[in-house]
N, CA, C and O of each residue as an XYZ file, in Angstrom:
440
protein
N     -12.383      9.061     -3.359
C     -11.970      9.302     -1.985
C     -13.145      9.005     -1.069
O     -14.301      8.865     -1.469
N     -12.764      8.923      0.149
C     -13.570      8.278      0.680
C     -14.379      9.528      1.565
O     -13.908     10.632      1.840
N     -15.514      9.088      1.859
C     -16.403     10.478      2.822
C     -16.438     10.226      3.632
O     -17.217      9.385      4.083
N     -15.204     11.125      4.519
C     -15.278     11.010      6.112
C     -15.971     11.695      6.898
O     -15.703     11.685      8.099
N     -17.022     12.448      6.393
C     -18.255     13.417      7.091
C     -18.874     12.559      7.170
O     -19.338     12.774      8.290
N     -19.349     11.578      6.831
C     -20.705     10.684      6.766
C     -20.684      9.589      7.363
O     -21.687      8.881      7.450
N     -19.166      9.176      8.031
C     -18.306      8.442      8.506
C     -18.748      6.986      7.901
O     -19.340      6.060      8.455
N     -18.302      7.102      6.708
C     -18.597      5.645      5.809
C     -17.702      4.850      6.056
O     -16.605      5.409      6.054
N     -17.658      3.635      6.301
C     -16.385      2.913      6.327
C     -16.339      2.387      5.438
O     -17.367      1.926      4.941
N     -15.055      2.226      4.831
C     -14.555      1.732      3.627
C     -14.906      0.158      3.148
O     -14.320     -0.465      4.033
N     -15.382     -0.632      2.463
C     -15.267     -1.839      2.641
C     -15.345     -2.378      1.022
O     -15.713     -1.859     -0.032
N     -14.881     -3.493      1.349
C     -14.828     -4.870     -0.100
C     -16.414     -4.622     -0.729
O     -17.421     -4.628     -0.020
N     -16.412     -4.436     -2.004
C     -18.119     -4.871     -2.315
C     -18.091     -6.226     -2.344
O     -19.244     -6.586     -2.578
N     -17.266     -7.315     -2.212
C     -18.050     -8.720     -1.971
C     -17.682     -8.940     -0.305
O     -17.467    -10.023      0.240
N     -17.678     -8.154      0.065
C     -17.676     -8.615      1.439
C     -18.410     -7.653      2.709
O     -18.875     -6.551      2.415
N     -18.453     -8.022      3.726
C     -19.681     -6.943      4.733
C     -18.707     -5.983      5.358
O     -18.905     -4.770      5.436
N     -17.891     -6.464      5.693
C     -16.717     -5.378      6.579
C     -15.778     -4.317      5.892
O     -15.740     -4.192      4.668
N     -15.043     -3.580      6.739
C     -14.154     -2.800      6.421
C     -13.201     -3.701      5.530
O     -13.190     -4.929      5.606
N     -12.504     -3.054      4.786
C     -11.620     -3.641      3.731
C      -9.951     -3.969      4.503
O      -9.039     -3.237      4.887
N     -10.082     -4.855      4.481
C      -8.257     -5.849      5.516
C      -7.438     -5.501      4.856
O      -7.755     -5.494      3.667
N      -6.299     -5.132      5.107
C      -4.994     -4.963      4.124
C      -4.180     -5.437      5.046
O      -4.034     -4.994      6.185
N      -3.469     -6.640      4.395
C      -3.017     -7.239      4.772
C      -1.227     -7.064      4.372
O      -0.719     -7.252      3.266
N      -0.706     -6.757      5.321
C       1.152     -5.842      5.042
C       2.232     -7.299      5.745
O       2.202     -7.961      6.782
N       2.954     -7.278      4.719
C       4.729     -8.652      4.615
C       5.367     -7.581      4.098
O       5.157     -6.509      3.531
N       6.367     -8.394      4.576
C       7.813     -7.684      3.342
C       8.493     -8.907      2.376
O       8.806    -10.090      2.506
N       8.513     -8.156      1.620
C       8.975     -9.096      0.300
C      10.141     -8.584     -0.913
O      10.058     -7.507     -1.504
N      10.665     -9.078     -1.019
C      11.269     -9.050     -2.470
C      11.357     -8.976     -4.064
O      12.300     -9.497     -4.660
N      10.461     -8.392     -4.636
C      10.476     -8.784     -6.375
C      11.122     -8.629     -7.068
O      11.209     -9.318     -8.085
N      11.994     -7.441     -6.727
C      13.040     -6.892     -7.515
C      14.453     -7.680     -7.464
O      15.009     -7.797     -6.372
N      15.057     -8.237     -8.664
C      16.025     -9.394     -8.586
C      17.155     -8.297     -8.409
O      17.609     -8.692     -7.335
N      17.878     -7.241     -8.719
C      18.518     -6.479     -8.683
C      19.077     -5.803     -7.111
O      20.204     -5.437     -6.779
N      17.362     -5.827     -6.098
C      17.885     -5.808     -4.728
C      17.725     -6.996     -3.891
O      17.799     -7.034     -2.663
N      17.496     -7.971     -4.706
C      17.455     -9.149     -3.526
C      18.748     -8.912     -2.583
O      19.692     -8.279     -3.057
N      18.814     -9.393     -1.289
C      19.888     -9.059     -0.390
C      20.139     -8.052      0.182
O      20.829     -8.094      1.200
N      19.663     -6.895     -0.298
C      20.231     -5.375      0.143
C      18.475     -4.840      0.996
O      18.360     -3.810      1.660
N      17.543     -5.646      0.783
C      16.554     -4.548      1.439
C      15.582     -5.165      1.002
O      15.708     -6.049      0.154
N      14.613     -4.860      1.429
C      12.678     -5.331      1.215
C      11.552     -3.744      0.862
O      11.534     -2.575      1.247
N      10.954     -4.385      0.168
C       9.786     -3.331      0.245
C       8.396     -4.403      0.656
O       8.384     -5.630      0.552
N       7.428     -3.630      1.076
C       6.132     -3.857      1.782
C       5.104     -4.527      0.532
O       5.084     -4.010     -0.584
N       4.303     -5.681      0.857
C       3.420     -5.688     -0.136
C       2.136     -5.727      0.355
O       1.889     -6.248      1.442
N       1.565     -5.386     -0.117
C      -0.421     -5.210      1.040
C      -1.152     -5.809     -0.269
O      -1.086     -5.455     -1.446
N      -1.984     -7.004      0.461
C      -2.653     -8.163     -0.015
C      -3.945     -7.808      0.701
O      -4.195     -7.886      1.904
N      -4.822     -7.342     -0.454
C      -6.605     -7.228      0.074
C      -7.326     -7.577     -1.522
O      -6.945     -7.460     -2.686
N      -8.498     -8.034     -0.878
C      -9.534     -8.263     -1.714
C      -9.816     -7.018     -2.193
O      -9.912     -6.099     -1.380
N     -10.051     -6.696     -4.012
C     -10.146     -6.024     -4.892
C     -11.297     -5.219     -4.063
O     -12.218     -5.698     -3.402
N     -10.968     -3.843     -4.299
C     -11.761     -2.846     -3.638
C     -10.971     -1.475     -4.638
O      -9.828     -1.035     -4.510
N     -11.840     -1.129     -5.431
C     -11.572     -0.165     -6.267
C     -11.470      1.302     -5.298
O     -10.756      2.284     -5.501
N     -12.124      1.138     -4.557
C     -11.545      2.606     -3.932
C     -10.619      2.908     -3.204
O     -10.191      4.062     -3.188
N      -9.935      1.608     -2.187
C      -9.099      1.451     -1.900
C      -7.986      1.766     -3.004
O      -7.217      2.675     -2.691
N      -7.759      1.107     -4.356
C      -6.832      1.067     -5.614
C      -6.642      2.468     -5.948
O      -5.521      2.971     -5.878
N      -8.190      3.470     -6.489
C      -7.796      4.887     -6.371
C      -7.044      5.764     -5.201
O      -6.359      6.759     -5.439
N      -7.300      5.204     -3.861
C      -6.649      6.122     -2.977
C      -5.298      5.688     -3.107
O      -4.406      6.535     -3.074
N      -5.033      4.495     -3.249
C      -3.615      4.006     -2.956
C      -3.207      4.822     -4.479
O      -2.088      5.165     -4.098
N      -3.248      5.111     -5.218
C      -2.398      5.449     -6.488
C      -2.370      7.013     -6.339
O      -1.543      7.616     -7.024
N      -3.268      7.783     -5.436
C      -3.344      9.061     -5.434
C      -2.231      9.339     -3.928
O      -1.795     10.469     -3.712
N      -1.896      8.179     -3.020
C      -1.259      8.377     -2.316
C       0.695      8.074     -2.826
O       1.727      8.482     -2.292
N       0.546      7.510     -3.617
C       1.895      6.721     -4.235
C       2.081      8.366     -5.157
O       3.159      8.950     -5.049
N       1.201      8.850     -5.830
C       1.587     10.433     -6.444
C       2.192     11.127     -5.672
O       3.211     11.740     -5.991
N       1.649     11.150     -4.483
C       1.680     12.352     -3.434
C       3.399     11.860     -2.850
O       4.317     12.679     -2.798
N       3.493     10.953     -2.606
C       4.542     10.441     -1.975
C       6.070     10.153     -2.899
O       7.152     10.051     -2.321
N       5.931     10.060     -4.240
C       6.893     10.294     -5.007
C       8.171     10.658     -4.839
O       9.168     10.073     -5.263
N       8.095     11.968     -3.998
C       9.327     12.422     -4.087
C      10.168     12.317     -2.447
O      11.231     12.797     -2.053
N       9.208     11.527     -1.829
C       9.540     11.219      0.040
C      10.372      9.703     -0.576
O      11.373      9.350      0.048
N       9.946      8.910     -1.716
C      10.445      7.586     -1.788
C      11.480      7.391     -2.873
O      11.934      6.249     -2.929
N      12.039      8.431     -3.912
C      13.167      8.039     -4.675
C      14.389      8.484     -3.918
O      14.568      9.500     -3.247
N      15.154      7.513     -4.179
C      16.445      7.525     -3.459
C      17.138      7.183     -4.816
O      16.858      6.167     -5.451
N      17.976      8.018     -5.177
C      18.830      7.790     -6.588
C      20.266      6.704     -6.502
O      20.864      6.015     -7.328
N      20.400      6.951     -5.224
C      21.523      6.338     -4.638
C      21.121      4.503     -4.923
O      21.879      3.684     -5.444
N      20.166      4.331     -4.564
C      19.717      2.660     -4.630
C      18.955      2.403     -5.866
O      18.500      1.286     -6.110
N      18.745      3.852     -6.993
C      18.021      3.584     -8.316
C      16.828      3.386     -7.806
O      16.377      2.547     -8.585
N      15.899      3.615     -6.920
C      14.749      3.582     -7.077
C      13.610      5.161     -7.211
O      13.606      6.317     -6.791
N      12.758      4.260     -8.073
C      12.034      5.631     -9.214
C      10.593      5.788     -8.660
O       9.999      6.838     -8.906
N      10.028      4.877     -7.975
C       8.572      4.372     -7.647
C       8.346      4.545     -6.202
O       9.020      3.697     -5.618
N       7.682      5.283     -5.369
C       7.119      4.536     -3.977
C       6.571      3.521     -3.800
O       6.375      2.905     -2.752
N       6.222      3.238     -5.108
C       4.887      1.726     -4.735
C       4.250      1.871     -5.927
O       4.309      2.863     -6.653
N       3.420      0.503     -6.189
C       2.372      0.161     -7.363
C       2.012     -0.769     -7.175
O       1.914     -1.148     -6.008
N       1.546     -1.793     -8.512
C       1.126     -2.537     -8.527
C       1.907     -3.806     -9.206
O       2.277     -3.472    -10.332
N       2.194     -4.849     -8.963
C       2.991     -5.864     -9.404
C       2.191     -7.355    -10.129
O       2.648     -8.447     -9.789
N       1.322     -7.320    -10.852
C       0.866     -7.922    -11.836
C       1.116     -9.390    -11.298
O       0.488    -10.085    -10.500
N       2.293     -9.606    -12.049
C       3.346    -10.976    -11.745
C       2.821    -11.733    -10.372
O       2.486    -12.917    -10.341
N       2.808    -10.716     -9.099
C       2.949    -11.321     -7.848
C       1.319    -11.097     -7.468
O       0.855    -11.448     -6.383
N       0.423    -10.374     -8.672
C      -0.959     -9.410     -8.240
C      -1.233     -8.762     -6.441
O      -2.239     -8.935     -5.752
N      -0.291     -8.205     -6.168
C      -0.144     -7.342     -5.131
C       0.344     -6.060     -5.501
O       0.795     -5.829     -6.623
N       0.238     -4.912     -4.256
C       0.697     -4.140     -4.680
C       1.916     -3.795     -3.189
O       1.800     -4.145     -2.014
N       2.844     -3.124     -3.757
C       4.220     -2.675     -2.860
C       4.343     -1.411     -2.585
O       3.731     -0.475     -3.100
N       5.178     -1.384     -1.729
C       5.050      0.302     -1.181
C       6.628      0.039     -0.742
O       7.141     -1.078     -0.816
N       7.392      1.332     -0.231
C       8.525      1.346     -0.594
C       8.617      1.300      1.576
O       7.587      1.746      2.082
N       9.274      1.013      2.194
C       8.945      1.180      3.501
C       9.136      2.610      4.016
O       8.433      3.017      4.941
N      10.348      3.615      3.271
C      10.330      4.487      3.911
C       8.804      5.694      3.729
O       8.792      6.831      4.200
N       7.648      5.052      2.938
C       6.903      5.835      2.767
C       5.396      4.845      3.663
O       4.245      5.251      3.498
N       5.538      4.232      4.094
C       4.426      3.038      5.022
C       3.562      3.842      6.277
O       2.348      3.994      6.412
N       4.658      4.268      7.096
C       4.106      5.089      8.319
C       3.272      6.071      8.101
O       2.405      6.218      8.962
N       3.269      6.880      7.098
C       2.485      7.542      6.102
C       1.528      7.353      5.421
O       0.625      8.189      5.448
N       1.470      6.718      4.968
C       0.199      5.770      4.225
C      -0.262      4.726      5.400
O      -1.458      4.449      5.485
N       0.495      4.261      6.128
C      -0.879      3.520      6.952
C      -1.381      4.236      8.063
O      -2.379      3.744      8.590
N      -0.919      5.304      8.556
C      -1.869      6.453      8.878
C      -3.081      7.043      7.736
O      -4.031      7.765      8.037
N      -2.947      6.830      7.177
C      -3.995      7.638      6.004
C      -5.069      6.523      5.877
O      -6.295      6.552      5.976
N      -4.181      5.531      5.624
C      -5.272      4.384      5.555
C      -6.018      4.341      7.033
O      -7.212      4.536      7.260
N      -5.189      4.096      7.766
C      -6.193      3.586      9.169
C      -7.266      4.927      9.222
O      -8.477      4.714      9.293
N      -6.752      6.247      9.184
C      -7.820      7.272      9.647
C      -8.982      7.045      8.473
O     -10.187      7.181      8.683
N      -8.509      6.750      7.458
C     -10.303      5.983      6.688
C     -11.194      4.686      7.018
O     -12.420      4.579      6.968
N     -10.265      3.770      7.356
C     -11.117      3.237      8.417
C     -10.758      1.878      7.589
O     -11.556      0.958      7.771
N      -9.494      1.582      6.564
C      -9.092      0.440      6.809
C      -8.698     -0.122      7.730
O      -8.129      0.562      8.580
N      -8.821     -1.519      7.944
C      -8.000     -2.515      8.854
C      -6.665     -2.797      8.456
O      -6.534     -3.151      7.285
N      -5.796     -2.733      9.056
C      -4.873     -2.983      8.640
C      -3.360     -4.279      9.644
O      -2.829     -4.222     10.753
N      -3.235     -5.256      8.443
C      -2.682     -6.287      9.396
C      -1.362     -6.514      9.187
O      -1.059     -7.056      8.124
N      -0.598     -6.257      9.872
C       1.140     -6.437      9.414
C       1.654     -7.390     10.242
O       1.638     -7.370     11.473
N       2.333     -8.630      9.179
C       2.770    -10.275      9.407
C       4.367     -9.783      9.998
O       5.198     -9.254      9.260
N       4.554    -10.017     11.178
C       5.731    -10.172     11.243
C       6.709    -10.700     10.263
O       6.161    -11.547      9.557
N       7.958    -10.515      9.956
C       8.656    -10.943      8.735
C       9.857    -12.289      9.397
O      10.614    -12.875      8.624
């Protein structure tokens, strides 16, 4: 987690700045193509970023299953596409959390 007493800003170790997360909406799941999108955030590997995001996807668990549409996950990581997704109804939430640490954060019109 990150130390917001010391007011560290978060950043890439190969890079000088705050760490960019970069937010689309996309599709992976062949099952909802057509019916809906979830979020995918594209940043340069930053391990602390990866721990907060997986301690925030815990926390958020039970704000993002909807049984009705079968979904089990708020978000992870997608190998295949090497991004990771977030479910939208849990975003406003997490990119508050993120921004108050002092990511950047950039969302592509869709």
């Amino acid at each position: 987690m990150h130390n917001v007493a010391n007011n560290r800003v978060p950043h890439n170790p190969d890079t000088t700045g705050p760490t960019l997360i970069r937010v689309t909406t996309f599709q992976p799941f062949e099952s909802r193509i057509g019916i809906d999108h979830v979020l995918r955030l594209d940043f340069n590997y930053d391990p602390e970023l990866i721990a907060y995001l997986k301690r925030l996807l815990a926390g958020y668990k039970t704000a993002a299953v909807d049984p009705a549409h079968n979904r089990h996950a708020p978000g992870g990581f997608l190998p295949k596409y090497r991004c990771w997704f977030l479910e939208p109804c849990i975003w406003d939430a997490v990119k508050l959390e993120l921004s108050f640490l002092g990511y950047r954060i950039h969302e592509v019109p869709s």
